[in-house]
C-alpha positions, 0 to 999 in steps of 0.5 A: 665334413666341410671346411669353412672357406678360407681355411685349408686342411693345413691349416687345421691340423696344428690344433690337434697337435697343440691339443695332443702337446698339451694333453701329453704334458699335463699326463707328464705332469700327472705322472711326476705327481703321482710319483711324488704322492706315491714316494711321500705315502712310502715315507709317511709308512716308514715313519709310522712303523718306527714309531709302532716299534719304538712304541713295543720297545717302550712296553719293555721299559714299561714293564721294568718300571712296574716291576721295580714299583712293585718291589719298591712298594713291597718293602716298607724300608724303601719307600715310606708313605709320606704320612707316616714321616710326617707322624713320627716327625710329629710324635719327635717334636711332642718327645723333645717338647716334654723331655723325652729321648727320640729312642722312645718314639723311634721303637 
């Protein structure tokens, strides 16, 4: 290799050693942000199993739900249809209209 004159050997070795700073810092920086994916990829997976186990602990409730639904719907002194009120309220206001006692209508 020949130096361009002028220039000695000194002269030319800071660069290298600016370019190897430079380089060792942007692998420091590098490595800081691959750390702080790595910490923020951990949080986002403890965040999502909580919510698949608050998701399963639901399915529970879903089911205590459907069960009481079902008991509900089973007997007819529960939970009447709202068309069935609407047709003895119906059939009450005919009774009273023609002089007729509620216990008629009621049986």
């Amino acid at each position: 290799m020949s130096s361009t004159p002028g220039m000695s050997s000194s002269a030319s070795s800071p660069e290298p050693l600016t370019f190897e700073q430079h380089r060792n810092n942007l692998l420091a920086e590098i490595h800081q942000t691959t750390e702080s994916i790595l910490r923020n990829l951990n949080l986002i997976n403890r965040t999502i199993e909580a919510s698949v186990e608050f998701g399963r602990n639901m399915e529970q409730v879903e089911k205590l739900w459907s069960m009481f639904e079902v008991v509900v719907g089973a007997d007819p002194g529960l939970a009447k249809p709202p068309e069935r009120e609407a047709h003895r309220a119906s059939e009450k206001e005919t009774a009273a209209f023609h002089g007729m006692d509620d216990t008629a209508v009621d049986g």
